[in-house]
C-alpha angles and dihedrals in degrees: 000000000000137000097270097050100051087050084059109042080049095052102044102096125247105207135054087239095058096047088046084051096056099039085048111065138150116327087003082055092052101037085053088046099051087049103061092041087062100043086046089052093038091052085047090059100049089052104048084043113040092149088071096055130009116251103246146144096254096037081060085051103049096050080053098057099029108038088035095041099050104031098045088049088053095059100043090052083057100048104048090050088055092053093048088037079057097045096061 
């Protein structure tokens, strides 16, 4: 093996977590983060109040889509405009 093979095979990741780690980074990282926190708010309100929507299928996927979706690109949007904002 040469040099160059063994740096590679030592720094390809071994878990999920550390290639996530390096595929996820800065406004990507918080935009992803945001988003878990409202879907996980928005799936939390649909259970302790099922009276307000009905628990199906299609009501899950659409907090998904919509709580994560929005909420995540939001923060990425301000994010990144906070990196480029920093840059200048």
């Amino acid at each position: 093996m040469t040099n160059e093979t063994k740096s590679a095979a030592q720094a390809a990741p071994q878990t999920i977590i550390a290639r996530a780690r390096q595929i996820l980074r800065g406004p990507v990282l918080i935009g992803v983060i945001a988003a878990l926190i409202a879907i996980g708010l928005s799936l939390y309100g649909m259970l302790t109040n099922p009276n307000a929507t009905p628990l199906t299928l299609r009501s899950f996927l659409l907090v998904v889509v919509i709580a994560g979706g929005s909420w995540g690109l939001i923060a990425w949007a301000i994010a990144t405009a906070a990196v480029e904002a920093g840059k200048d």
